[in-house]
N, C-alpha and C positions, 0 to 999 in steps of 0.2 A: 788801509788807514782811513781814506776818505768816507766808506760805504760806515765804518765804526764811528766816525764822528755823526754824519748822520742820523745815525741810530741816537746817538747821546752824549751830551756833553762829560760825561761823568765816567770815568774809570778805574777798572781795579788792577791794581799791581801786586802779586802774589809773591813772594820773597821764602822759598823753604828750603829747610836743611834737616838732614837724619839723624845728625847724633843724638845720641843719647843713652841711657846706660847701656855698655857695651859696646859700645861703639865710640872712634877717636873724635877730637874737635884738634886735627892738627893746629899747630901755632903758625905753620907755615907752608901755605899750598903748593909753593913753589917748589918744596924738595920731593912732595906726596908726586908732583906730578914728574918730577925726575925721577922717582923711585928712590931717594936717599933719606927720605924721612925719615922710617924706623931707624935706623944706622945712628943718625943723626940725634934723635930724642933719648934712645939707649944709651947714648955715649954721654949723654947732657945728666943721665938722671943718676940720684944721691944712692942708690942702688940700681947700678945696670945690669945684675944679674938675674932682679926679680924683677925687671922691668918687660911689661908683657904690650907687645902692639899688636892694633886687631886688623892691622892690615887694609887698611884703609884704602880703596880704588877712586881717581878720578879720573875721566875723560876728558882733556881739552878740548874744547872747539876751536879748529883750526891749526895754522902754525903758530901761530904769538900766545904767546903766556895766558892763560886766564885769570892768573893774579901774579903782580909781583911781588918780589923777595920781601919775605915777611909777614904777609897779608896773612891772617891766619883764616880761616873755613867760617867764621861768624863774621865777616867782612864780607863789603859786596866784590865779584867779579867785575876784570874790567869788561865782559858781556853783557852783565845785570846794569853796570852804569851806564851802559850805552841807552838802552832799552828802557831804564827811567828819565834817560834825558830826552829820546824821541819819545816818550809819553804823556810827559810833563807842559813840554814844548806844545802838543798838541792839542790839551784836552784843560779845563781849567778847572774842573774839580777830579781830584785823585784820590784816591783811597787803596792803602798799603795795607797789605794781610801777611803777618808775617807768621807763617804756620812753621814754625820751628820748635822744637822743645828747652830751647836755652837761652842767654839773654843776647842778642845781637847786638852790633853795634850800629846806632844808627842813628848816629850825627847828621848825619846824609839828608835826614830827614827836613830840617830846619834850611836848606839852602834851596828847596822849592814851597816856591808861594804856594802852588796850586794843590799841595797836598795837604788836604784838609782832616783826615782823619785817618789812624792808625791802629788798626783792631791787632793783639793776637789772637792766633790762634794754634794752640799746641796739638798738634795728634789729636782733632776732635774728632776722628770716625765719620762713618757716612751720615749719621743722623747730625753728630756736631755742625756737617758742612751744609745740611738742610738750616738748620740753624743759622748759620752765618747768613744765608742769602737774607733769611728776614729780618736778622739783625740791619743789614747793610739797606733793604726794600724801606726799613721804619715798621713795619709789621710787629715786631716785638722790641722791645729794651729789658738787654740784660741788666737782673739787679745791680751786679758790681757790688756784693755786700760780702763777699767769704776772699780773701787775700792768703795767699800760701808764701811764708817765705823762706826764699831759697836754701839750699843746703852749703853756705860757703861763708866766708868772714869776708870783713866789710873790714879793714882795717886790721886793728888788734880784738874787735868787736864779731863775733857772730852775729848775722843777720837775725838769727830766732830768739835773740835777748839784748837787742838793739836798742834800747829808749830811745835813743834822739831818732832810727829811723821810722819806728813802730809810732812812737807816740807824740813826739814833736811834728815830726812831716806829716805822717800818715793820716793819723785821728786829728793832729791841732791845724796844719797850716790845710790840707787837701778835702777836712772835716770830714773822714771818713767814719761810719757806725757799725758795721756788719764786724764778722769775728774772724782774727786772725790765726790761720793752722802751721802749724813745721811741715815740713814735705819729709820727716823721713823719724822712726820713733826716738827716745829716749837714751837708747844703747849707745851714746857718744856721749863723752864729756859735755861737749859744747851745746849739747842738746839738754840739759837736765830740766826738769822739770820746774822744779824752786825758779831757777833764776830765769825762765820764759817766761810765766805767767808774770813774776814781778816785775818783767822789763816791755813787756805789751801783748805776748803770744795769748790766746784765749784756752788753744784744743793743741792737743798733741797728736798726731799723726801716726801709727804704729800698733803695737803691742803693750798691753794693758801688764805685760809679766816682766815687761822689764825693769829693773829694779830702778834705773832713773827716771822709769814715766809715774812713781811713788812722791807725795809731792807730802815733803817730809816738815818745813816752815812749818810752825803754827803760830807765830810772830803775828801781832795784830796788823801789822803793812799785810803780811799773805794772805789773812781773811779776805781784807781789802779787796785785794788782786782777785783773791779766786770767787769772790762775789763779785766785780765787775767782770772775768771773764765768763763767768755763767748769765749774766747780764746781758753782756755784746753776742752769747752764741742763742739765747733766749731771740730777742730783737731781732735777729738776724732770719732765723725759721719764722716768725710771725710776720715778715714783712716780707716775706720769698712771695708769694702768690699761692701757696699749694691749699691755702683753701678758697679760691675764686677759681679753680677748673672748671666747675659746674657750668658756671657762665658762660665758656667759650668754648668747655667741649664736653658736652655728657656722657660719653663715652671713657673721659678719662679714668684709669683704673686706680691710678692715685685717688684720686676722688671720690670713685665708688667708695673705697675703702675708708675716706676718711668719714664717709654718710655712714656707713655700715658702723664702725664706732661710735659715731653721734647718735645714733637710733639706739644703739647698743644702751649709751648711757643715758637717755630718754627714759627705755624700758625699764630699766635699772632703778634710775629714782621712781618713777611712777610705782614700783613694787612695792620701793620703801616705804614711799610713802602712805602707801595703803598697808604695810604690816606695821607701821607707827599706831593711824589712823584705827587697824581693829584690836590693838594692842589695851588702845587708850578707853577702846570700848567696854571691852572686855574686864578693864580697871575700874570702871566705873558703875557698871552693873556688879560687879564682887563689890564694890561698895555699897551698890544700895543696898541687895541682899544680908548684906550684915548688918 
C-alpha cells in the first residue's frame, strides 16, 4: 500500500459482475453460496415448473459469509466493503469502475468523500478497456450523447416511454441532447413504437419487421415527436467527432472513407457542373445559328 501511495495519490476501484442474459442475478447470495438457491427461487416462482435456473457458482472467501441473508449479487460483498474502506481511508481521490452489465446498487457510493468519479463500464472488450485508461488519463472525453434505456418498468411506467424520466430528468433538469435508443426491438407491448418516440425514445433498437417497430400515429403531436427524434439522432452523429479523425489520426479508416465520399461528391458536382455549363453552350450556339 505504501510503495502505491507513492506512486499516486489517485485510485482505481474496479467493482464487476457477469450476469447478464443467461445468466442469474440471484436475489440472495447467501442461499447461492449454501447451495439452496435454485430450490428456494423455484419454489417462490408464479410458475415453478417452467422455472429454469442457470445454475449459478460462487466461491466464498474464507469461513464467514461473503454476503449476508438477503444481499442479492448487484450488492457489494462484505470483502469489496472492506477493500473500499482500506482504499478510501488511504488515497484521497478514487475513482469507481463499475464494469458490470446491470444497474448496481450503489448508495455506497455517497458515504465516501474521496470518491470523486464514477465511470461505467459494461463489457467493453479489450479495446473498450484501452479506452477507459484515456478516459480516466483526461486524454480523450467521451461524448455522453447516445443514452440506451433499459429493458424494464419504472413503476407502472416502462423506462422506454417514460416522460417524466426521458424528458423531465433527462433532456430538462440534466440538459441532455444526443438521442435516446431501447435496448431491445419492438416485439413487446411495452415497447411499441408510437408511444416511445412520443414519450422521449429517439431510435428503436431491433428488427425493422417487426410490426410494433411500424410507427403507425400520424397525429400532428407524432410528426412532432418523429421530427424532434430525427433531430436529436441528427445532432447527435454531427457532434460525435467522426469527421475531426484526420486531425489526430490519418490513418483512421473511418476517415479515409469519410474523404473518399467527400472527394466522391466533389467529383460529382464538378461534372455537373460542367455538363450544365456545355449544356448551356451548346443552347446558345443552336440559338445563334437559327
Amino acid at each position: 500500500m505504501n510503495s502505491t501511495k507513492d506512486f499516486s495519490d489517485t485510485a482505481v476501484i474496479v467493482i464487476s459482475r457477469s450476469g447478464g442474459e443467461g445468466a442469474d442475478l440471484p436475489r440472495d447470495m447467501s442461499l447461492l453460496i449454501d447451495g439452496t438457491y435454485g430450490d428456494k427461487e423455484r419454489a417462490d416462482s408464479v410458475v415453478p415448473d417452467a422455472y429454469t435456473y442457470f445454475n449459478g457458482v460462487y466461491t466464498n472467501n474464507g469461513t464467514t459469509p461473503d454476503f449476508e441473508p438477503g444481499e442479492s449479487y448487484l450488492e457489494l460483498s462484505n470483502p469489496e466493503e472492506e477493500m473500499i474502506d482500506a482504499v478510501c481511508s488511504n488515497f484521497s481521490n478514487v475513482i469507481v469502475v463499475v464494469n458490470a452489465n446491470n444497474t448496481m446498487e450503489l448508495g455506497w457510493v455517497d458515504e465516501y468523500d474521496s470518491i470523486g468519479a464514477v465511470i461505467w463500464a459494461p463489457g467493453p472488450g479489450a479495446t473498450g478497456f484501452s479506452a477507459l485508461g484515456e478516459i480516466i488519463s483526461g486524454a480523450i472525453n467521451p461524448s455522453g450523447k447516445t443514452v440506451d434505456t433499459f429493458f424494464n418498468f419504472i413503476g407502472t411506467q416502462p423506462s422506454t416511454a417514460n416522460p417524466s424520466l426521458l424528458n423531465n430528468v433527462l433532456r430538462g433538469e440534466w440538459g441532455f441532447k444526443g438521442f435516446i435508443e431501447t435496448d431491445y426491438d419492438g416485439s413487446y407491448g411495452y415497447m411499441i413504437s408510437d408511444k416511445s418516440v412520443r414519450n422521449g425514445n429517439d431510435l428503436m433498437l431491433g428488427f425493422g419487421s417487426a410490426e410494433t417497430d411500424v410507427f403507425t400515429d400520424q397525429s400532428a403531436t407524432a410528426m412532432i415527436a418523429l421530427r424532434q427524434a430525427s433531430k436529436n439522432i441528427m445532432y447527435t452523429i454531427v457532434n460525435s467527432g467522426y469527421y475531426t479523425f484526420a486531425e489526430t489520426d490519418p490513418n483512421n479508416q473511418p476517415d479515409k472513407m469519410v474523404t473518399t465520399f467527400r472527394n466522391v461528391n466533389i467529383a460529382v458536382g464538378v461534372v455537373v457542373v460542367a455538363l450544365v455549363a456545355l449544356a448551356y453552350f451548346l443552347f446558345l450556339r443552336k440559338k445563334k445559328e437559327a
